[in-house]
Every structure is written in structure tokens, then in C-alpha cells.
Backbone as JSON Lines, residues from 0, in Angstrom:
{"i":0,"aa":"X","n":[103.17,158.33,106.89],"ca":[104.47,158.75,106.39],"c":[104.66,158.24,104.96]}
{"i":1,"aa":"X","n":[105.05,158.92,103.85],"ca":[105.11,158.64,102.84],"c":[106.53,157.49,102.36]}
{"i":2,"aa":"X","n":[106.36,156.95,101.71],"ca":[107.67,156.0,101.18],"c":[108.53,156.19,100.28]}
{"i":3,"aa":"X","n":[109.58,156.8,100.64],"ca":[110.38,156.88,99.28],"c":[111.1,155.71,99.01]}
{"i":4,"aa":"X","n":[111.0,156.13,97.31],"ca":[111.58,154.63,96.44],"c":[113.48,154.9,96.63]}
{"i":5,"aa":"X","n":[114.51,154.11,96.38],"ca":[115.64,154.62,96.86],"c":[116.14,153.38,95.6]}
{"i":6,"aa":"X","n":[117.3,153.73,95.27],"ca":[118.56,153.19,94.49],"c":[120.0,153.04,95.02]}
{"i":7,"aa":"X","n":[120.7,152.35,95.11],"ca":[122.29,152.6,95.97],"c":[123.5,152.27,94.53]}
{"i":8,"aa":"X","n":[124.03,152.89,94.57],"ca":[125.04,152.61,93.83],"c":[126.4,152.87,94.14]}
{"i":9,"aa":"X","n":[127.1,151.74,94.08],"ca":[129.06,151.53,95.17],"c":[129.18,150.33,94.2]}
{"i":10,"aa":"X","n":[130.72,150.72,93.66],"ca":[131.03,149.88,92.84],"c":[131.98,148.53,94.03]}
{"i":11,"aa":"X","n":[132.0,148.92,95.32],"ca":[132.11,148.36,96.44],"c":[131.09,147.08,96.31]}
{"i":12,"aa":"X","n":[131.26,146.09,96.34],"ca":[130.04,144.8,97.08],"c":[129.74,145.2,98.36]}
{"i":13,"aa":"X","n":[130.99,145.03,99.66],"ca":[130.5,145.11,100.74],"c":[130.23,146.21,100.98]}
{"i":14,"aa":"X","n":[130.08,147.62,100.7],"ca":[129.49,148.95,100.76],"c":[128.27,148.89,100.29]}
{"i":15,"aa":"X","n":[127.8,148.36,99.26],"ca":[126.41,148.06,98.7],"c":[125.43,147.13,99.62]}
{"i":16,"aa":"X","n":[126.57,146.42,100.09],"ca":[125.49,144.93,101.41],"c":[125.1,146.06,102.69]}
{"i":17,"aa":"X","n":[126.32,146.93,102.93],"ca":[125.97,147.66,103.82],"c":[124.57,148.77,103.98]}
{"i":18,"aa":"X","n":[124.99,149.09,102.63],"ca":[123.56,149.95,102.59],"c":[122.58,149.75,102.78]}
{"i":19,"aa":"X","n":[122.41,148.64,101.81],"ca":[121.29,147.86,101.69],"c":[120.61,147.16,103.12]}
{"i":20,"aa":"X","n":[121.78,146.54,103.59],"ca":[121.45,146.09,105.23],"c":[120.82,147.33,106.21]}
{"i":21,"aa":"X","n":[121.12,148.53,106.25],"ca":[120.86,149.75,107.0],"c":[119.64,150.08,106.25]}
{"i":22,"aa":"X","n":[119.4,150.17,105.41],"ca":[118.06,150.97,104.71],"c":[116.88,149.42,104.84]}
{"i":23,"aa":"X","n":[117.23,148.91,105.05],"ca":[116.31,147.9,105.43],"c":[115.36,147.98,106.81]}
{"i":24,"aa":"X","n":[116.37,148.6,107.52],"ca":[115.55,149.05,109.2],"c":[115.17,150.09,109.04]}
{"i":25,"aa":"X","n":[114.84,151.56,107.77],"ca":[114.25,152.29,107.92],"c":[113.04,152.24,106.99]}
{"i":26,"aa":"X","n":[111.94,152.06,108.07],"ca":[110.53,151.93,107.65],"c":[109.83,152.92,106.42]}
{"i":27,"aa":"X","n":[110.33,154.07,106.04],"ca":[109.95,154.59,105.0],"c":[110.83,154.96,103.66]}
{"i":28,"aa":"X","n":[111.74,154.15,104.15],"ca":[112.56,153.72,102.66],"c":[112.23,152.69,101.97]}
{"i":29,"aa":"X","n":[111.92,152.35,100.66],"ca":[111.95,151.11,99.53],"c":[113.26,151.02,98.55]}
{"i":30,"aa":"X","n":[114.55,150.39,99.41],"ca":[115.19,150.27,98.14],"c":[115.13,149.75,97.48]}
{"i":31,"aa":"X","n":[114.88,149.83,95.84],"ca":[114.29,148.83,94.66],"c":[115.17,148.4,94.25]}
{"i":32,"aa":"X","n":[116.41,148.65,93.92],"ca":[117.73,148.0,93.26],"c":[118.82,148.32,93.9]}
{"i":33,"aa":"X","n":[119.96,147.55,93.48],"ca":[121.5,148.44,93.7],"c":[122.04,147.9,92.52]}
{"i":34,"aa":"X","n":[123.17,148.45,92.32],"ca":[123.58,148.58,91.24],"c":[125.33,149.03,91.57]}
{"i":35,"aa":"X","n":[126.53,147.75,90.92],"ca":[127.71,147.99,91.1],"c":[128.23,149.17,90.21]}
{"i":36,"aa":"X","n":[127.55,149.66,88.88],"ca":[127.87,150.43,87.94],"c":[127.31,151.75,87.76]}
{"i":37,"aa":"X","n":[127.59,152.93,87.81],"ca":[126.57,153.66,87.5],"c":[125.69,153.9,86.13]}
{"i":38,"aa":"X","n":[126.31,153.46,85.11],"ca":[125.72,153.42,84.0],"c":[124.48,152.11,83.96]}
{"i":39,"aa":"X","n":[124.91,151.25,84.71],"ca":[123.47,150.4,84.78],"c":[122.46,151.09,85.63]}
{"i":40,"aa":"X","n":[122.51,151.74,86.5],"ca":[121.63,152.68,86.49],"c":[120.52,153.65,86.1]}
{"i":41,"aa":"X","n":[121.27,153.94,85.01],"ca":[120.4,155.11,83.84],"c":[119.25,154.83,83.62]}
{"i":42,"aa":"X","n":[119.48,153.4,83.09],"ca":[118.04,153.04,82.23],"c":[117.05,153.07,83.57]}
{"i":43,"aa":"X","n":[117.34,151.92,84.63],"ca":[116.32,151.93,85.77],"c":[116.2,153.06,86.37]}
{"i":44,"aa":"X","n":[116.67,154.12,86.56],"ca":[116.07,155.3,86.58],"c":[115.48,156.03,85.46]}
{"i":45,"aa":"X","n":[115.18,156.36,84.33],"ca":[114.64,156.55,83.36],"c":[113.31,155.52,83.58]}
{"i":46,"aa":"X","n":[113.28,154.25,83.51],"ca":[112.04,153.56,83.83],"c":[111.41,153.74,84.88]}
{"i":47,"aa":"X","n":[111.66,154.41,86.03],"ca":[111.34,154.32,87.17],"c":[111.35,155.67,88.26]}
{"i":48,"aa":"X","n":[110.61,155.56,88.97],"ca":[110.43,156.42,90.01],"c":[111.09,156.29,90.7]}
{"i":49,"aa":"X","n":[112.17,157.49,90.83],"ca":[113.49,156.86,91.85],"c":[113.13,158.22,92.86]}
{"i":50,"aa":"X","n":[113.14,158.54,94.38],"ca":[113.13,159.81,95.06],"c":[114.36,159.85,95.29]}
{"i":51,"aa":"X","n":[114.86,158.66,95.7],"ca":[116.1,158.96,96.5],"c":[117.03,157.79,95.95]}
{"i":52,"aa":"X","n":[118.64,158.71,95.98],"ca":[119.85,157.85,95.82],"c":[120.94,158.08,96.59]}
{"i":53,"aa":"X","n":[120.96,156.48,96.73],"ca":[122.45,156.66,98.08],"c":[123.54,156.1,96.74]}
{"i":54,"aa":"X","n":[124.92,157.22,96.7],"ca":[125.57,157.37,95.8],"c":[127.35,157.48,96.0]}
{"i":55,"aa":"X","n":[127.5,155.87,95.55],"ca":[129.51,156.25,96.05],"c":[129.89,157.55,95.2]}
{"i":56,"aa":"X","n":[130.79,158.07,95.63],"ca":[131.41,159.13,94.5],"c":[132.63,158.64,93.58]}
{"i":57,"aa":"X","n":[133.79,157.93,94.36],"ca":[135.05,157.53,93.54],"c":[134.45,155.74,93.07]}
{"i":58,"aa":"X","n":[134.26,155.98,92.12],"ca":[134.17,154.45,90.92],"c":[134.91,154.26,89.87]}
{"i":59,"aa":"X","n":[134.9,153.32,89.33],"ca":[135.82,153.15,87.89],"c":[134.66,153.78,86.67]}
{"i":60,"aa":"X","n":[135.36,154.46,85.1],"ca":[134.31,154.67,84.61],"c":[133.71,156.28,84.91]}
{"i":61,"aa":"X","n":[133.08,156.31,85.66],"ca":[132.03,157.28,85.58],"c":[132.19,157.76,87.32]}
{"i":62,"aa":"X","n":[132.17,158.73,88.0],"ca":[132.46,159.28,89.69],"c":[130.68,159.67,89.79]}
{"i":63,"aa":"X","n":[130.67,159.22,90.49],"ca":[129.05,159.64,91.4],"c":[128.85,161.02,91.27]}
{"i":64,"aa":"X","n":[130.03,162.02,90.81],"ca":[129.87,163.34,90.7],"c":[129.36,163.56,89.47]}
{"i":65,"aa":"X","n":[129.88,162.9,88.52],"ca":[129.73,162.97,87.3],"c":[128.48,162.13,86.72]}
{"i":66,"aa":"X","n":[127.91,161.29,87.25],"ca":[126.7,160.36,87.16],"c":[125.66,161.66,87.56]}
{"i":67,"aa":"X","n":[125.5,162.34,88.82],"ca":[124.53,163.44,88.84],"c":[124.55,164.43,87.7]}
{"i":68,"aa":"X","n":[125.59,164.98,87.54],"ca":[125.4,165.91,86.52],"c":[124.97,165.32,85.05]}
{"i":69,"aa":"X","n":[125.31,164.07,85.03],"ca":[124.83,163.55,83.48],"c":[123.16,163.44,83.26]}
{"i":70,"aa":"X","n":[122.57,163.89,84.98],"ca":[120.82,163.42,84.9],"c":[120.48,164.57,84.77]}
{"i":71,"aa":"X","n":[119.48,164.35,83.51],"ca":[118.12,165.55,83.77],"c":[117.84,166.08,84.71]}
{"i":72,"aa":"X","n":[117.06,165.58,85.38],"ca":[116.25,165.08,86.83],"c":[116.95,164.44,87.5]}
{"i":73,"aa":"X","n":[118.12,164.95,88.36],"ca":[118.3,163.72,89.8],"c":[117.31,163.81,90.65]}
{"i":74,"aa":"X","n":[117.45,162.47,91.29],"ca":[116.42,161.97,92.22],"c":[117.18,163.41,93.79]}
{"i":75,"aa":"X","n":[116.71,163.05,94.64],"ca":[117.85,163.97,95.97],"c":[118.37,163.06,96.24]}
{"i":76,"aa":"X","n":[119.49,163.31,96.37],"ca":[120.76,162.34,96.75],"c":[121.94,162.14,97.99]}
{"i":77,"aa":"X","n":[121.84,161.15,98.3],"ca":[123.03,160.89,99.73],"c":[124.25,160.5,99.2]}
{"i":78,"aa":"X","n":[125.4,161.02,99.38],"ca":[126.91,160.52,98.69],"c":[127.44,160.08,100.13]}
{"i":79,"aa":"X","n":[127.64,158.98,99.59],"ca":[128.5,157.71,100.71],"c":[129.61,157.22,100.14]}
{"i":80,"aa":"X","n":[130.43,157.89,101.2],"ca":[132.11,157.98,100.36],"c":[132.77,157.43,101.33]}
{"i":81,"aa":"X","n":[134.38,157.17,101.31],"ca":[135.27,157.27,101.95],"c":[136.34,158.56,102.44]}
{"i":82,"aa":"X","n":[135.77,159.22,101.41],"ca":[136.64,160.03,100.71],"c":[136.14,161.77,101.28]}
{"i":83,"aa":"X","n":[136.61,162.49,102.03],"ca":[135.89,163.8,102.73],"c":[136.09,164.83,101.53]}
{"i":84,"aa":"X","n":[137.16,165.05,101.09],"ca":[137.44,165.75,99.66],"c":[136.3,166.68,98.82]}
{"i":85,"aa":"X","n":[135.11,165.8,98.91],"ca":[134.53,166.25,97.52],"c":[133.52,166.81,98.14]}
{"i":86,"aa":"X","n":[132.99,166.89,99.86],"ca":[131.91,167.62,99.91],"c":[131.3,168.56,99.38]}
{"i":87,"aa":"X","n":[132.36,169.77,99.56],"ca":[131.65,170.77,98.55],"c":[131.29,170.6,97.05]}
{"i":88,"aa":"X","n":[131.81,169.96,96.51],"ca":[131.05,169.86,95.55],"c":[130.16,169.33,95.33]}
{"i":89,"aa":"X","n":[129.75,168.03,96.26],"ca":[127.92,167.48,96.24],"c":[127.1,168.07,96.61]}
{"i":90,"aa":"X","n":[127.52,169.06,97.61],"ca":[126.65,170.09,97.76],"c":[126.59,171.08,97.17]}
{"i":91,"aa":"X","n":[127.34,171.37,96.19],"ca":[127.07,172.9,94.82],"c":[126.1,171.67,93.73]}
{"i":92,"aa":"X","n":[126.15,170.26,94.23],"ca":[125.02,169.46,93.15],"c":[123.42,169.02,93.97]}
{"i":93,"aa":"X","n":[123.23,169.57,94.74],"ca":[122.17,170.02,95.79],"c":[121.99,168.58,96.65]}
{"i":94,"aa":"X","n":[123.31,168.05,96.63],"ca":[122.97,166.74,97.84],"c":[121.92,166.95,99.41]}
{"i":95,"aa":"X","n":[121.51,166.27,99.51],"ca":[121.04,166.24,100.62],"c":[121.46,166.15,101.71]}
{"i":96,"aa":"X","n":[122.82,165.06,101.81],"ca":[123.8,164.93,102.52],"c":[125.16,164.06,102.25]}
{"i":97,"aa":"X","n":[126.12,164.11,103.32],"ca":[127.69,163.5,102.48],"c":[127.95,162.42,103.68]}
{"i":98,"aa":"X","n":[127.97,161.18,103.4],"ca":[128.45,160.01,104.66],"c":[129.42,159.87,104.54]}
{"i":99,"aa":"X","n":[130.05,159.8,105.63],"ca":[131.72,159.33,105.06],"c":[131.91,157.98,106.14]}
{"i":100,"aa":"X","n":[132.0,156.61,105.04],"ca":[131.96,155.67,105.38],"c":[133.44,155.17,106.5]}
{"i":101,"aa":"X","n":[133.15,154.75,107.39],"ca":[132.17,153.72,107.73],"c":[131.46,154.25,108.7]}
{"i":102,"aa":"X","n":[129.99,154.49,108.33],"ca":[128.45,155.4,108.87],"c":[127.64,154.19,109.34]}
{"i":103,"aa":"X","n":[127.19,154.85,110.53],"ca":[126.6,153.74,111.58],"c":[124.9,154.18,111.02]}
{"i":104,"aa":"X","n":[124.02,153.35,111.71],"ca":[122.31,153.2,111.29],"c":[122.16,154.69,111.64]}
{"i":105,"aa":"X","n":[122.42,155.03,113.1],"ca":[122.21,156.55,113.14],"c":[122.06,157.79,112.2]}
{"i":106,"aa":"X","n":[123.59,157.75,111.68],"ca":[124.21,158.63,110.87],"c":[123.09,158.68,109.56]}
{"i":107,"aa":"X","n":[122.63,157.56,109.33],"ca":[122.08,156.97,108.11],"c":[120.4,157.47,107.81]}
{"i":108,"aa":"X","n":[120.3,157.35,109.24],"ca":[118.56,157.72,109.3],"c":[118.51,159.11,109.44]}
{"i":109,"aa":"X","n":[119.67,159.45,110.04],"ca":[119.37,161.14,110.2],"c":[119.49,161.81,108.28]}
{"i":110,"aa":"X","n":[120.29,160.97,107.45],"ca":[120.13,161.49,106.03],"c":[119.23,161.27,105.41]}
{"i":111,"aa":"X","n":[118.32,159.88,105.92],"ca":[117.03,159.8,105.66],"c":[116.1,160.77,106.02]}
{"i":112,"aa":"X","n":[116.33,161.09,106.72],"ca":[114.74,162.05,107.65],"c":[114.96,163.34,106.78]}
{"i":113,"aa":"X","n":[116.18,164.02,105.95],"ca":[116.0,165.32,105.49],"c":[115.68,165.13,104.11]}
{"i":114,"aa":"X","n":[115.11,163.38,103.69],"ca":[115.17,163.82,102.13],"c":[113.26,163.61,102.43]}
């Protein structure tokens, strides 16, 4: 099974521990960073091989909606929100899938398995 590299970004702490804690039990994920900002982001994606990003949408600054459209190249992406609102539009930005927190390991691996 191949490994994808993964990034999380939630300007949330405990949404970021969360992720991070859940993508830890799935064996063909590598998350390499997280990141409270999306603009700290950029560069480590630009340096780096990113496949996959798990992505808050409402942040201060910059919206997870607006962080995809600012990339060349997005990686495929999971939006982990609170917020049900914006589905359709992560999906007119070719998300892979939309969590709406608070998402159990289940919920989590099944967004894993389609990227």
C-alpha cells in the first residue's frame, strides 16, 4: 500500500491534536507537519511533497477555501470543519471529502481510503 505524505491545518490547537492523534492509527498516512496558520503552510508545501491535506475552512486571515484556490497544485484535500455551510463549495474545489467535526477514527479513515 502506498504512503501518502499529509499536512493538517486548524487554526484550532485541540482540532489539530485531534487530527493528528487519528491519522496516527492510519497505517498509510505520514503526517509531516501541522500548521496553526495557513500561510505557514505555503512555503512547506512548495518545498515538499504534500498528497494529502486535512484542511479547517473558517480561520483568521486566510479560510481553507481561499488557501486552496491560492495553490497552483493542491495536494487532494479533506475539509474538517464545524461548519456544514460550505460543502458545496469544497466540492466545486475537487475535495475529496467534508468532516464535520466532531468526526470519530471511522469517519476519518473512510476519507482516507478515497484519497
Amino acid at each position: 500500500m502506498k504512503i501518502l505524505r499529509a499536512i493538517a491545518i486548524d487554526d484550532e490547537y485541540f482540532a489539530l491534536e485531534v487530527v493528528k492523534n487519528l491519522l496516527e492509527e492510519v497505517p498509510f498516512i505520514k503526517l509531516e507537519a501541522c500548521f496553526n496558520k495557513p500561510i505557514e503552510a505555503i512555503r512547506f508545501l512548495q518545498e515538499n511533497e504534500i498528497q494529502l491535506l486535512f484542511l479547517d475552512i473558517k480561520m483568521p486571515g486566510l479560510s481553507g477555501l481561499e488557501f486552496i484556490r491560492s495553490l497552483q497544485k493542491p495536494p487532494m484535500v479533506v475539509f474538517t470543519t464545524a461548519y456544514s455551510e460550505h460543502a458545496v463549495q469544497s466540492f466545486e474545489l475537487d475535495a475529496i471529502d467534508y468532516l464535520l467535526k466532531p468526526f470519530s477514527f471511522a469517519r476519518l479513515l473512510k476519507a482516507c481510503n478515497k484519497a
